[in-house]
KENUTI-954986 format. One record per residue: residue number from 1; x, y, z of N, C-alpha, C in turn. Coordinates in Angstrom, 1 decimal. Layout:
N
NUM;X;Y;Z;X;Y;Z;X;Y;Z;
...
% end
This chain:
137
1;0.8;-1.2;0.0;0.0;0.0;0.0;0.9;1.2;0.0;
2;0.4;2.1;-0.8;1.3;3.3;-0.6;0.8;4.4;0.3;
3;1.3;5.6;0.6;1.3;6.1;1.8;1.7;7.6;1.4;
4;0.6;8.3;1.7;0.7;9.7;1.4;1.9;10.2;1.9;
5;2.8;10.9;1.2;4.2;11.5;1.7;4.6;13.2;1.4;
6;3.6;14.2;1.7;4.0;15.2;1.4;3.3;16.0;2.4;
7;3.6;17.1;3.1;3.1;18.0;3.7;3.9;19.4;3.2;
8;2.7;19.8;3.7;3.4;21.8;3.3;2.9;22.7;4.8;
9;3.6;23.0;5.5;4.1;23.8;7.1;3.7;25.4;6.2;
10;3.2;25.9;7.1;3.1;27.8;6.8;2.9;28.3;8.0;
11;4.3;28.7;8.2;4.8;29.5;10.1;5.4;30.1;9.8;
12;5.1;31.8;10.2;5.9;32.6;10.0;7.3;32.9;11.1;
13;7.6;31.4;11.6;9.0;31.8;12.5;9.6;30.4;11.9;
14;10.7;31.0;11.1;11.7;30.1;10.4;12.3;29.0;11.2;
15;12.5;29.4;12.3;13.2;28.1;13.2;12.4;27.2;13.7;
16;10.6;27.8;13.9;9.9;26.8;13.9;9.6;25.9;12.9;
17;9.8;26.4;11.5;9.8;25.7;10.1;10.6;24.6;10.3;
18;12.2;25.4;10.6;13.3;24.0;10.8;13.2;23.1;11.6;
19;12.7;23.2;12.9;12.3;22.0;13.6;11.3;21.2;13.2;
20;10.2;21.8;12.6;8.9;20.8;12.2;9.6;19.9;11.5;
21;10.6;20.4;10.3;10.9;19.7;9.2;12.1;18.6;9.5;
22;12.6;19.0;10.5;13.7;18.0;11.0;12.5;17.1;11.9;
23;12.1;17.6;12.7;11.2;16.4;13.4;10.4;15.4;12.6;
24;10.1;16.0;11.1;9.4;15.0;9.9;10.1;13.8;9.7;
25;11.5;14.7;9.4;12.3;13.4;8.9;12.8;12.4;9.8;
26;12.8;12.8;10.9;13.7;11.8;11.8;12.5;10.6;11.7;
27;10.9;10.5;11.5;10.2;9.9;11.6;9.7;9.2;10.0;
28;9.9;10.0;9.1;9.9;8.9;8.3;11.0;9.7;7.0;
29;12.1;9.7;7.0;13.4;9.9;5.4;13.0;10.4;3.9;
30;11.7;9.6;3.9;11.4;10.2;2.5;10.1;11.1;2.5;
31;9.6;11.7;3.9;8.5;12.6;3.5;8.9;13.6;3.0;
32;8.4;14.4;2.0;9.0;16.0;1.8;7.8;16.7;2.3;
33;8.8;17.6;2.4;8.0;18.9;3.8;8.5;20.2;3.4;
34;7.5;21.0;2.2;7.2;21.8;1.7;7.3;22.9;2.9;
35;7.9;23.7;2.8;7.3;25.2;3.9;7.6;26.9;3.3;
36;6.6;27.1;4.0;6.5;28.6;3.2;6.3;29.3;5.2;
37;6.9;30.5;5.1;6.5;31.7;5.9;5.8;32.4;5.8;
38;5.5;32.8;4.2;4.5;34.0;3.9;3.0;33.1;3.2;
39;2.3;33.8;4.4;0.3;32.8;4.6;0.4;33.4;3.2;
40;0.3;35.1;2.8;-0.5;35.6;2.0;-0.1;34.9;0.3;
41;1.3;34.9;0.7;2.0;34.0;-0.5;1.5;32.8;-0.8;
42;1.6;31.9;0.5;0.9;30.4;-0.1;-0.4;30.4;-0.3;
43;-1.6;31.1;0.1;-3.1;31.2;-0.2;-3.1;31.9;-2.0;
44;-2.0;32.7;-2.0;-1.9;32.9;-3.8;-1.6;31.8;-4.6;
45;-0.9;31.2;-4.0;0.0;30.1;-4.6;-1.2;28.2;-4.4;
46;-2.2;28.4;-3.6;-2.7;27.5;-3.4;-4.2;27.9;-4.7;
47;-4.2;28.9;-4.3;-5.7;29.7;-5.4;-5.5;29.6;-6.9;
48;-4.3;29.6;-7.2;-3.4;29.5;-9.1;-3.2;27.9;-8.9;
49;-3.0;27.2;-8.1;-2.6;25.4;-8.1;-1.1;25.9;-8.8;
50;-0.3;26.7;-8.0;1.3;27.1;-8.7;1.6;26.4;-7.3;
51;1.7;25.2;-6.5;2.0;24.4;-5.7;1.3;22.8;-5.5;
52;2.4;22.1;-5.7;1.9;20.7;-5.6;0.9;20.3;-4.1;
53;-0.2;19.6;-4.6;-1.4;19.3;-3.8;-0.7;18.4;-2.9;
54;-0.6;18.9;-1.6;0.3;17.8;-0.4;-0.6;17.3;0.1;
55;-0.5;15.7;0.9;-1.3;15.4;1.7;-1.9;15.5;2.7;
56;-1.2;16.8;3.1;-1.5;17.6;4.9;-1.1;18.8;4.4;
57;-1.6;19.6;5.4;-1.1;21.3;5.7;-1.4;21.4;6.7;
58;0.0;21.9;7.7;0.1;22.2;9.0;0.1;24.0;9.0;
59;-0.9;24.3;9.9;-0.8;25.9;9.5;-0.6;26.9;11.3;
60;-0.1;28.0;10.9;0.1;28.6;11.9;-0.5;29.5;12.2;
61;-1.7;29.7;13.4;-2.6;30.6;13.4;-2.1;32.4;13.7;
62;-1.1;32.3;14.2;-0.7;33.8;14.6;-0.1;34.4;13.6;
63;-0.1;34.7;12.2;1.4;35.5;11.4;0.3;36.2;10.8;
64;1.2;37.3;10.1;1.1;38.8;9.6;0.3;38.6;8.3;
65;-0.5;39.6;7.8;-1.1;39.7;6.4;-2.2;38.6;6.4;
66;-2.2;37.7;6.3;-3.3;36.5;6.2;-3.1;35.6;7.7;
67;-4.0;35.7;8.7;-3.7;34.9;9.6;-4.3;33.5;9.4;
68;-4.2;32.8;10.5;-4.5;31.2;10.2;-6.1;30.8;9.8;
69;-6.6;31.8;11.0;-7.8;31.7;10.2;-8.4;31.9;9.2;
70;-8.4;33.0;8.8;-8.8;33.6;7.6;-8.1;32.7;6.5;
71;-7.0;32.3;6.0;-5.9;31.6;5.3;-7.1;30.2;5.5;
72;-7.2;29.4;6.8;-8.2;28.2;6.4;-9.7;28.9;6.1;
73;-10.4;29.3;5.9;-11.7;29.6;5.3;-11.2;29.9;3.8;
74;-10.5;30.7;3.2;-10.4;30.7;2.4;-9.7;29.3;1.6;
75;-9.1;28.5;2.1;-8.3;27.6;1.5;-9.7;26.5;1.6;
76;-10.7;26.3;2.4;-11.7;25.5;2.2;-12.2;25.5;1.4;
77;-12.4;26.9;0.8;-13.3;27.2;-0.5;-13.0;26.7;-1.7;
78;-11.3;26.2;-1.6;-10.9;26.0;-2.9;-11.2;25.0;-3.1;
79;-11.9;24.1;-4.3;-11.8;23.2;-5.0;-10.5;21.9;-5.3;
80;-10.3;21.1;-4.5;-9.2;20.2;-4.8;-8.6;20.6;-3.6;
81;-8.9;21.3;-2.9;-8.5;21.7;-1.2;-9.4;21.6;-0.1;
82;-10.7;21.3;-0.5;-11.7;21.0;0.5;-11.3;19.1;1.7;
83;-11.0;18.1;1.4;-10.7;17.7;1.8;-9.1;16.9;1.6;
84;-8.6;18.1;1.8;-6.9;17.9;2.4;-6.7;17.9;4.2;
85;-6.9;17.7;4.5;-6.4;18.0;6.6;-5.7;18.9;6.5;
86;-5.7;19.9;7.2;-5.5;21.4;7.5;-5.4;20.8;9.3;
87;-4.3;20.7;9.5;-3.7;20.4;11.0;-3.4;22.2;11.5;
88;-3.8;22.6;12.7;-3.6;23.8;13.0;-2.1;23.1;13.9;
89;-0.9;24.5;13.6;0.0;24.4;14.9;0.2;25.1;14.8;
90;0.1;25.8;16.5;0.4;26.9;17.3;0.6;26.9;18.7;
91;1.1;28.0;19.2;1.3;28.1;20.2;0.2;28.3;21.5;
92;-0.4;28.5;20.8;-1.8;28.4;21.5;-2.1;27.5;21.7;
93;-2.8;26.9;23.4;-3.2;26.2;23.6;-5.1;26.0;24.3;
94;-5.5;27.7;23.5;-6.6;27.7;24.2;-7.6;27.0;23.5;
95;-9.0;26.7;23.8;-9.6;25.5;23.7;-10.8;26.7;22.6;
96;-10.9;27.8;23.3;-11.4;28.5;21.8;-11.1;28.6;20.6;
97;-10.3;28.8;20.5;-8.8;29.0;19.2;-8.9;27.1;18.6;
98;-8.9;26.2;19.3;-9.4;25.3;19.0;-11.0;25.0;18.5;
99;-11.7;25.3;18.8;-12.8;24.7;18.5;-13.1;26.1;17.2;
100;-12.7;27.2;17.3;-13.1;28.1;16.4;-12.7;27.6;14.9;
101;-11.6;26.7;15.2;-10.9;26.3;13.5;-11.4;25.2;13.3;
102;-11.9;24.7;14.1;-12.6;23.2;13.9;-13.4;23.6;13.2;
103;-14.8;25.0;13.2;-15.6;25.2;12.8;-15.2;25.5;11.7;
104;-14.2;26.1;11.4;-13.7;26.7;10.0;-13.3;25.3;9.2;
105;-13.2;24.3;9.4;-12.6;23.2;8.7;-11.4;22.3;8.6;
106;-11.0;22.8;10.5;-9.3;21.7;10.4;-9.7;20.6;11.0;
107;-9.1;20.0;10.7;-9.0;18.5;10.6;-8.4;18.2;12.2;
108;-7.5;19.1;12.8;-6.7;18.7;14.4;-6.3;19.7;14.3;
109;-5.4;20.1;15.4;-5.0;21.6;17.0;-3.7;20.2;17.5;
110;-3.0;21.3;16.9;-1.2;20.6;17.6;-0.5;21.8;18.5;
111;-0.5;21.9;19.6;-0.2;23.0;20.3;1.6;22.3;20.3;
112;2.5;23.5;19.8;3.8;23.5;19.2;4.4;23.0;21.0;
113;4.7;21.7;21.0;5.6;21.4;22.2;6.9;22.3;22.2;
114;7.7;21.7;23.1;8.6;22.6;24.0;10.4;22.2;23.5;
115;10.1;20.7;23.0;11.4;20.3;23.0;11.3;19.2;21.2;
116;12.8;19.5;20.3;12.2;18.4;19.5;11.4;17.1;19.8;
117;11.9;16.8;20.6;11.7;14.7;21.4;10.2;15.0;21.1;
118;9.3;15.7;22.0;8.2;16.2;21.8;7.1;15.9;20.7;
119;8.1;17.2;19.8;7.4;16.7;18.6;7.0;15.9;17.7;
120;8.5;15.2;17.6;8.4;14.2;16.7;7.4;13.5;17.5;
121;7.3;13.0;18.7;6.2;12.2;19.0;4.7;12.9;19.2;
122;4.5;14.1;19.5;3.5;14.4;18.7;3.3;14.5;17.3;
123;4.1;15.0;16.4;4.0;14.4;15.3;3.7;13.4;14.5;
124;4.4;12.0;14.8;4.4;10.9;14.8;2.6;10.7;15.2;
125;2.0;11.0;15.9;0.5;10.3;16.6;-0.1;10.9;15.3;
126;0.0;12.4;15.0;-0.7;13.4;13.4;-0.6;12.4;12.2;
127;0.3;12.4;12.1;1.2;11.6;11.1;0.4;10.3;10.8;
128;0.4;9.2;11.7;0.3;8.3;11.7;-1.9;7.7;12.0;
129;-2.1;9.4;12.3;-3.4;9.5;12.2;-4.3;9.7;10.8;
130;-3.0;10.3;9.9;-3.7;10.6;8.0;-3.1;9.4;7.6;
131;-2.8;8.3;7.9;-2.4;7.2;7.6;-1.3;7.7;7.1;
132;-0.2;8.1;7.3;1.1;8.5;7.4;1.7;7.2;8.0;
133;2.3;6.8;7.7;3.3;5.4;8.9;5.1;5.4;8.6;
134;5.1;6.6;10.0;6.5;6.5;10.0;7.1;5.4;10.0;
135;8.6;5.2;9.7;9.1;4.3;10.1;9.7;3.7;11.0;
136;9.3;2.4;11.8;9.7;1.9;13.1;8.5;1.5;13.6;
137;7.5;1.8;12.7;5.8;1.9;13.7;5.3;0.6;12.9;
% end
């Protein structure tokens, strides 16, 4: 069986970009992990299809010009984006901010742990929940 292998991250704090993407790979070597900083860019870039249709989008509800919200309602609308999973990660862990994007259309609320180790194993549970199967599992 093959196994969805692509995700695309949109966080406007670069070093959070680079941990997500290293925490991908330590869990499974050949996922690619598309990331963009700028929401307003990738909602242009998702609305032209000038980016490959990934199996996941992990999105970041706090950044500038297009926030996470607005960025998922709009991305719902789009045709061939309605059911992709839209995983929210943030640093927020409030339970409003959660249920508010639920209503908007995400799929899960990953509140950004503390330490890589963390991640990857929250990750790994995301992951392995879009039928993603790292390896070792």
């Amino acid at each position: 069986m093959e196994y969805p292998k692509t995700v695309y991250i949109i966080d406007d704090d670069n070093d959070d970009l680079e941990l997500f993407c290293e925490a991908a790979k330590k869990l499974d070597p050949t996922l690619t992990c598309i990331t963009s900083s700028d929401s307003a860019y990738s909602l242009r870039a998702f609305q032209s299809f000038d980016v490959p249709v990934p199996d996941l989008i992990f999105l970041d509800l706090n950044m500038p010009v297009v926030d996470g919200r607005k960025f998922l309602a709009e991305l719902k609308k789009l045709k061939g984006y309605t059911r992709i999973p839209v995983i929210i990660y943030s640093t927020s862990s409030h339970s409003k901010d959660r249920e508010e994007t639920m209503k908007l259309g995400a799929s899960d609320f990953l509140t950004k742990p503390c330490s890589l180790s963390e991640l990857v194993q929250d990750l790994g549970t995301i992951l392995s929940k879009y039928s993603f199967v790292p390896i070792g599992k």
